[in-house]
Structures are given as C-alpha cells and as structure tokens.
N, C-alpha and C positions, 0 to 999 in steps of 0.2 A: 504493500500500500504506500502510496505517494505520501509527503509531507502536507498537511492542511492548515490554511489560515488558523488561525485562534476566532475569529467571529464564530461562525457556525456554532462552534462548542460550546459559546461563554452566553450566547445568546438564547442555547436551551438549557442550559446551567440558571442564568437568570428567570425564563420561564418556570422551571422546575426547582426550584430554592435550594439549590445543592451548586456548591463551585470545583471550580477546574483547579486540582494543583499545577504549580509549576515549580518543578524541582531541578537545581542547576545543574549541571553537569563540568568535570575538569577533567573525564578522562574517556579511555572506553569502559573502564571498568563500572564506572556510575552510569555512562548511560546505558549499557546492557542491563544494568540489575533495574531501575528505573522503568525501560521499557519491559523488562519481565513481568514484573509489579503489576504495569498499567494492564498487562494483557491479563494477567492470569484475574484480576479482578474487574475484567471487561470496562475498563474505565478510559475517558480520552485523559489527554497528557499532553501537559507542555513543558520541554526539555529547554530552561532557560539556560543565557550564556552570556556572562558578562564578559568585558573588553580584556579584561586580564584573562581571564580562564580563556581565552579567544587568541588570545597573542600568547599562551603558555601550552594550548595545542596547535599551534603553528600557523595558525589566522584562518579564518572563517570561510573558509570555502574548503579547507582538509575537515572542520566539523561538519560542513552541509554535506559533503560526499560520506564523511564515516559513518553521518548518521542515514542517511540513504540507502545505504549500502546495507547496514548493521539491519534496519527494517525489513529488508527484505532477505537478508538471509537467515533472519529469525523468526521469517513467518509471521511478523507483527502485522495485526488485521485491524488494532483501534483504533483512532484518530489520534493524530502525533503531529505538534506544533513545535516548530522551532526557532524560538525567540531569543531575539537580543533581548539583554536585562540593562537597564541604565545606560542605554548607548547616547555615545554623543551626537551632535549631525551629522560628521562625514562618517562615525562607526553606522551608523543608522544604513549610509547609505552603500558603503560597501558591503552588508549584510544583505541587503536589497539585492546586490550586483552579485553574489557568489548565494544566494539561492537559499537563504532562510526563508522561513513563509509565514513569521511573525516577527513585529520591530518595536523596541520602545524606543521614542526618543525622549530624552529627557531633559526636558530646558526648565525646568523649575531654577537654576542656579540664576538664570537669565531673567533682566527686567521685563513686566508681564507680556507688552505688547511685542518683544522679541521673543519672548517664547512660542506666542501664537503666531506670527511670522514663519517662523523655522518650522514650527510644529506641521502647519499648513501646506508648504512644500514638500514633508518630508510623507502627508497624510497622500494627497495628490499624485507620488510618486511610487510609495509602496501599492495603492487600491489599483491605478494601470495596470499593476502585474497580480492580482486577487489576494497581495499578501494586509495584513492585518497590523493594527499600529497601537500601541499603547501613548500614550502621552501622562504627564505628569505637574499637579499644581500643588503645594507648600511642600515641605520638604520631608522626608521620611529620613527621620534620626540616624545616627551611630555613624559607624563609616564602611562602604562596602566598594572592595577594589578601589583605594582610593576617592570615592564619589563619599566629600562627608555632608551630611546633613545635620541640625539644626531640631528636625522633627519639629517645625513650624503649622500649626493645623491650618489646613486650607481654607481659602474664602469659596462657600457656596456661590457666590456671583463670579469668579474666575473662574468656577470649573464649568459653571451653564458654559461660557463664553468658550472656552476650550471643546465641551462636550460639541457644541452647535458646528463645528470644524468639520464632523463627520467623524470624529477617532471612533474606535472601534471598543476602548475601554480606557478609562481613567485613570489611573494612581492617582488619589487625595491623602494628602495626611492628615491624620486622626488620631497623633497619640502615639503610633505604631516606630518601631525602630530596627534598624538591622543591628545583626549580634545576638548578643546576651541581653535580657531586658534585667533592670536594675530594681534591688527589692521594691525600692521606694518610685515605682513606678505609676502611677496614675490609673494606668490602661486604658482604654480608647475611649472615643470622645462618641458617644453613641448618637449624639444631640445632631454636629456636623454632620456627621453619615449621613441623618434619617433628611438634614436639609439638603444636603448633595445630592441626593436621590430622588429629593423631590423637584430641584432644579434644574437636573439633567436630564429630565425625563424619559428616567427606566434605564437609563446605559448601564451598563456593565461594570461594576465598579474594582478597582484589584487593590486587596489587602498585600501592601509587603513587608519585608519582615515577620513571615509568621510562623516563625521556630518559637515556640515556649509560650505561646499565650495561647492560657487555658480555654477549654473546649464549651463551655458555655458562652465566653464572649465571641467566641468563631463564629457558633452556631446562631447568635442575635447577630453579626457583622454579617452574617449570611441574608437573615430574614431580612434584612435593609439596603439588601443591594448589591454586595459582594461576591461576585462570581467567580474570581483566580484569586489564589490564595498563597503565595511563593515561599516556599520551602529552602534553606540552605545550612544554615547555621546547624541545624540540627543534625543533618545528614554529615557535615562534619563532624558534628561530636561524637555519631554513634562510631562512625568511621575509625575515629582516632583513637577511641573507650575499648573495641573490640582489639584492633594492632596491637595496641598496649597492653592488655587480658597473655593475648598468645607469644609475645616477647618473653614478658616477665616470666609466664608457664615456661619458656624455656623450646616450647616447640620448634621456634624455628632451628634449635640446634638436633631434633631427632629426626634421623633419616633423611630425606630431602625436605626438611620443613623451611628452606630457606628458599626454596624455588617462589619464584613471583607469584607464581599461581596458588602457592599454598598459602604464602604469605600476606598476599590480600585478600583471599577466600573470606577470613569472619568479617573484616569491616563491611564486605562486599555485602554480606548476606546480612550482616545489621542493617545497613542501608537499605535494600532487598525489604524487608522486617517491617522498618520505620514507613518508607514512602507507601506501603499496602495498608498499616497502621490510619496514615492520613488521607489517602484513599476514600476510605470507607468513615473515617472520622468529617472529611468535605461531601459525604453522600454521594460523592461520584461513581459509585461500584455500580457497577450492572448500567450505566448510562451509555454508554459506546454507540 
C-alpha cells in the first residue's frame, strides 16, 4: 500500500472521536516495530520525522524510499502517513520534493502575519500534489531537535485565521510541552481547546507533546477536537529502560548477545508494547 495524506484519517478520526497517533521515527528499527503495531491493531498511523532524525538518517528522500519500501515488503495494508514534525519552510518543502505525503510547517517562531504568508504557500504547494499540511499557532513548550518553545497558549482568533488557509490540521498550544512534563505542571488549558474548536470550525486539531499526560485529559482533549496525538519522548524512554535492563543482565556478553539484532531486540519490542499501548488508549484500533 502507497503512503496517504494524513486528511482522510484525521478527518474520520475527528468524525469518530478517537485520534490518529503519530509516533516519530530515527531508524528502521522504530519504524518497523511502529508499522507492526499499526497493522496488527488495524489502526492508520503517522510515522513523524523531525529535521534532525531526517538529517541523522541521511535526508529525507533515503526515509520516503525506506519507508516505501519497508511497507510493502511487510505487507502493510493500513493507512501510513509520512510526516514532517516541526519543519521549517525550505525543510517543508524539500519533504514535499522527495515524496513524504504529510508536512508541518511550523512558523509559530515567526510574526503572525508571516506565518500565515509562508504557511499559505507552503499549504498551496503541498495540496497540488494531495499531500497534507499541518500548521502551527503559540508555541508548544520544552525543546524538541532544537525547535524551543515557550508553550505560549494560543489565540482562538489566530488559529480561525490560520485554520480559514485551508490547512489540513492545527497545532495550538494548550499547556502541552515536548519532553518530560514537570511535577508542577498545570496541564492543558481545556477552556482554549473547547474555543479553538469552536472557531475553527471542526478542523482537526493535533495535540503534541503527548508522552506522559494522563489518559483522562487525552480522552477530554479528544472529545474537543483532537484528532493526532504525537508520541516521542516516550518511545525513547521505553527504548532506553529496556537496553539498559539487558546491558546490566549482562546478556549482551552470553553467546552472541552482542549482535545488533539481539541487542536492540527488547527496546525494539518495548517500543512495539508502548505505540499498541496508545493505539488503543487514542481509540484508533480497528479504525483502518
């Protein structure tokens, strides 16, 4: 099965009050267990890619081909999006050019009416070729690949003005932050949501950052609009939890425990574990 926009999915995701993860990918090892995941729990999936993980497997057209490739010789049948995470303009549009079929660009850093500028060109440019755009208004905390934010909450009156562009789904921030979230955290601003949703009229809205916040604000950030739900942070920790378990056991010194294959096998299959985990915890199981 070919790569598919992100509309379609996040549009019946929205309709059906259940969201699409998007869990990012740095290697083949993650996006194989990833698309396992997605298939064995009949669920669609978007395989994001931020500009570093993109320039740390060798730039984005060796990821649109491994992931193309990997799809079809794993018999993947669900719906698989492949999206830039936080790109810039010219990252946006080289993703465009080497054959993703989903793009955020993200000009929140940018004063408002140059973000809608950029935004607008880059919305015009990717829908030409049926691929799919995210855009972004206040900024979404911590710092991820470099990209730091602030986690400034968004104005409902910038995102109408954003959403009216045509994008395909939003990032607003709400509270939310990439990383770790900190004890004394607040948690999301349920109030903005419910006004964002009411100004944008029904668009698609994407929570990011959402490794660690608990599964009853998911499930209200659901009912108010939240259709993609991005995953990372976590999928490294299980990642890193598991290595370090089979290190210290000492396995990789019995027999060939040191072969690559053996060696990232448990992170592999925690990761495997967790993205099936949020799967079915974002209701998207059995939606395909």
């Amino acid at each position: 099965m070919a790569l598919v926009s992100a509309k379609e999915m996040l549009e019946k995701a929205h309709a059906g009050h259940y969201a699409v993860g998007q869990f990012n990918i740095n290697n083949l090892e993650w996006t194989k267990m990833i698309l396992l995941a997605a298939q064995e729990t009949n669920s669609p999936v978007i395989l994001g890619v931020s500009e570093g993980a993109g320039k740390y497997m060798t730039g984005y057209k060796t990821v649109a081909d491994m992931v193309k490739a990997m799809i079809d010789e794993m018999g993947i049948t669900v719906p698989v999006a492949l999206h830039l995470d936080h790109g810039s303009y010219e990252g946006a549009k080289k993703c465009i050019e080497a054959g993703f079929s989903s793009v955020m660009f993200d000009g929140s850093h940018y004063p408002f009416e140059e973000n809608v500028e950029k935004s607008k060109e880059i919305i015009a440019l990717a829908h030409s070729q049926g691929i799919s755009v995210e855009c972004e208004v206040g900024a979404i905390g911590g710092e991820e690949d470099g990209v730091i934010g602030g986690g400034e909450v968004a104005d409902p009156e910038e995102c109408a003005k954003i959403a009216a562009l045509g994008v395909d789904m939003l990032a607003a921030g709400i509270g939310n932050i990439h990383g770790k979230y900190p004890e004394n955290w607040k948690g999301l601003n349920f109030d903005v949501l419910a006004e964002i949703q009411a100004k944008t009229n029904g668009k698609p809205l994407v929570l990011h950052g959402g490794s660690g916040i608990p599964t009853d604000m998911i499930k209200k950030a659901i009912s108010l609009g939240v259709s993609k739900i991005n995953v990372n942070t976590e999928c490294q920790l299980v990642f890193a939890d598991a290595t370090r378990k089979y290190i210290e056991a000492g396995k990789d010194l019995e027999g060939k425990g040191f072969d690559p294959r053996k060696l990232l096998a448990p992170g592999c299959n925690a990761i495997k574990e967790l993205v099936i985990d949020k799967i079915k915890e974002f209701g998207s199981d059995n939606q395909a």
